[in-house]
N, C-alpha and C positions, 0 to 999 in steps of 0.2 A: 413616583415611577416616571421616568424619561418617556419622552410619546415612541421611540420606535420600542421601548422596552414593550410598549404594550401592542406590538405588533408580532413580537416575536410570544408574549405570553399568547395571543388570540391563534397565532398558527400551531403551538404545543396543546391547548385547550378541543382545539379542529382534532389534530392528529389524534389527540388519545382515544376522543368520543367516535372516532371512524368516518367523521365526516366527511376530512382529507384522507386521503391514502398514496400509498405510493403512484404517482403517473399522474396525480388529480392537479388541475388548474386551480391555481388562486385568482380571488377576482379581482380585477384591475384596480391599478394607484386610485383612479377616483372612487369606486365604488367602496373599495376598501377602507379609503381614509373618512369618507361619510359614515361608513355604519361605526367605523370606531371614535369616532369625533378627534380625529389627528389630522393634521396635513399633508399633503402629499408629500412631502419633503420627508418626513419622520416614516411614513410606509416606504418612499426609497432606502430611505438607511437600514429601517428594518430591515428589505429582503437583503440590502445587501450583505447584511452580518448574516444572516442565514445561509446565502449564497456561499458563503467564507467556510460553513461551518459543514458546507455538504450538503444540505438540508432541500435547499430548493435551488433551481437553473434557470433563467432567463434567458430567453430569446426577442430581440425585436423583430419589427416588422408588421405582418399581418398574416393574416392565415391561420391552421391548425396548428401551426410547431408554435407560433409566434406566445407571448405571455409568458406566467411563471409558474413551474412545475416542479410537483414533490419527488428531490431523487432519494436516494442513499447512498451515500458516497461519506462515510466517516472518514474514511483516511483521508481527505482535503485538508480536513480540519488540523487534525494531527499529527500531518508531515507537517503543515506548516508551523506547528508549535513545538516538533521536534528540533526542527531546521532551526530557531530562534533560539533555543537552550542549547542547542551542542554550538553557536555561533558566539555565545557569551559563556562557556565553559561550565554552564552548569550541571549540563550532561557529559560524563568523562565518554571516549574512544569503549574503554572495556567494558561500559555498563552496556552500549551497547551489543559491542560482540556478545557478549552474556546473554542479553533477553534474544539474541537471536538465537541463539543454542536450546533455551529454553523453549521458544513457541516452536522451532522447527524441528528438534528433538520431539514435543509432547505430539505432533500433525503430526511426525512420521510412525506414532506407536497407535496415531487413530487411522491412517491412510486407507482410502477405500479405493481399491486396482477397479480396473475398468472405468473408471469416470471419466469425464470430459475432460477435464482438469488432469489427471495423469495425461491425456493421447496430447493435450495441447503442450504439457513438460516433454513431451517426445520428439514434437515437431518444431519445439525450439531449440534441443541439441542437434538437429539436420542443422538449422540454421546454423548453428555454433558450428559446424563442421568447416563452414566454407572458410578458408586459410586467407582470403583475402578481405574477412568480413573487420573492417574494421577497429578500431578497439572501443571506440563510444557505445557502437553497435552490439558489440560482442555484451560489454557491458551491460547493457539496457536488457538485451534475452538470457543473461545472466539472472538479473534480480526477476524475470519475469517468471522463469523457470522456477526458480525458489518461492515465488508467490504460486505459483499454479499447483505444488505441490503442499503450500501448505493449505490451501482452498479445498484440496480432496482430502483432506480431514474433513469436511462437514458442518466447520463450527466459521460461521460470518464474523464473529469477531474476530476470533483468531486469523483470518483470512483478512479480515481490513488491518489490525496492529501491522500484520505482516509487509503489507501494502505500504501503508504509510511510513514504515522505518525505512524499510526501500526506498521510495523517492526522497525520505528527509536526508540520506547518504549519500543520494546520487554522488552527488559533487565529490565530496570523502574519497568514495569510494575510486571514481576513477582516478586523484588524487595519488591514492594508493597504487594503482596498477602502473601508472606512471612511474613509479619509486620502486618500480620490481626489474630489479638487475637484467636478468633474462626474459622478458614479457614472453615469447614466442615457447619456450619450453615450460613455463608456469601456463599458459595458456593452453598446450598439450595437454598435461598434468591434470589442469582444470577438468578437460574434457570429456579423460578419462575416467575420474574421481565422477563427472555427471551421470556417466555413463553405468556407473556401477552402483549410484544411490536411483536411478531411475528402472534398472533393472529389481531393487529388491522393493519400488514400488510397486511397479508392474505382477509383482510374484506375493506383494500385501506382506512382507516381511520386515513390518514392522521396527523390532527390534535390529533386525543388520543394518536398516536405514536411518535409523538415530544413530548408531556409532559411525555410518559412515561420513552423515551431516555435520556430526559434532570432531570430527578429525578434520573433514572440507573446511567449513567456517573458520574454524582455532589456525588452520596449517596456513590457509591463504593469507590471516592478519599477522602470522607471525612470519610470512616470507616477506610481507612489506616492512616488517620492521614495528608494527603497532605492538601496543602494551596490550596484553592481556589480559582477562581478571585474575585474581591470585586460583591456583591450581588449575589454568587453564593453558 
């Protein structure tokens, strides 16, 4: 075993026994690389593969923030190994449209109205409203709106995949919007189409807001011109 390998077994070993938990400090390079007989050099790579994978955050300096702490943040990890296979073509355009229809489809037949998560999908279509709001902009409260709605389903994984596909598209994505003939009336279109999968969240109606997500999704890739998956 590689010495930061066994920095990363000692912090899985912490995590399962409850030792570490989420928000908990690890103990510093030196102390750390003494009790596991490694060097400081193999504890920095350690956290840093950790750091990569979501797992834990460093801060320098000194103080209370200062050190490294247990988050959870999966989708770090996942954008970034999204972003690396759809860059080498091993992940096709319609595989993705597909698992979006599917997690955002299966969230909107679990949606729970009144959550935080609905009122903040609310207060990102205000945003969406302003006609001057850029289009990077628009973009960004786009994918944020589709995450916030898929998070009041209840289920954290489904809520991080969701996350992470999101940022691994960014790029794609606004790609795409660039290559839409009429940006300003797809952009309309878009808002209206928001508008009316956010009202059958708001009303917990489930079922109208799969069919309306999965006509959103499929209509937007097919006004760029992207491939769909077969019967999509």
């Amino acid at each position: 075993m590689r010495s930061h390998e066994i920095v990363l077994e000692w912090v899985e070993r912490e995590l399962a026994a409850r030792r570490l938990t989420l928000g908990g400090r690890l103990p510093g390079e030196r102390a750390l690389a003494e009790e596991l007989g490694v060097s400081r050099a193999a504890v920095r790579e350690g956290l840093r593969v950790l750091e990569a994978l979501g797992v834990v955050r460093s801060a320098v300096g000194s103080g209370p923030t200062a050190g490294t702490f247990v988050v959870a943040e999966p989708s770090v990890a996942w954008s970034a190994a999204l972003r690396l296979h759809l860059a080498s073509d091993h992940l096709r355009t319609a595989d993705i449209v597909q698992t979006r229809v599917l997690l955002e489809t299966w969230s909107a037949e679990h949606v729970e109205p009144g959550t935080a998560e609905v009122a903040r999908a609310a207060a990102l279509l205000t945003e969406m409203d302003d006609p001057a709001l850029p289009l990077e902009d628009f973009l960004e409260r786009d994918a944020a709106f589709h995450v916030a709605l898929a998070s009041a389903a209840g289920n954290v994984l489904v809520a991080a995949m969701m996350a992470s596909i999101r940022d691994a598209i960014r790029g794609y994505t606004l790609a795409l919007a660039r290559a839409v003939p009429e940006w300003a009336a797809t952009a309309g279109r878009l808002r209206a189409e928001h508008r009316a999968i956010q009202s059958a969240a708001e009303l917990g109606d489930g079922a109208r807001m799969a069919e309306l997500l999965r006509a959103h999704i499929e209509g937007y890739y097919r006004d760029a011109a992207a491939p769909l998956p077969p019967g999509g």
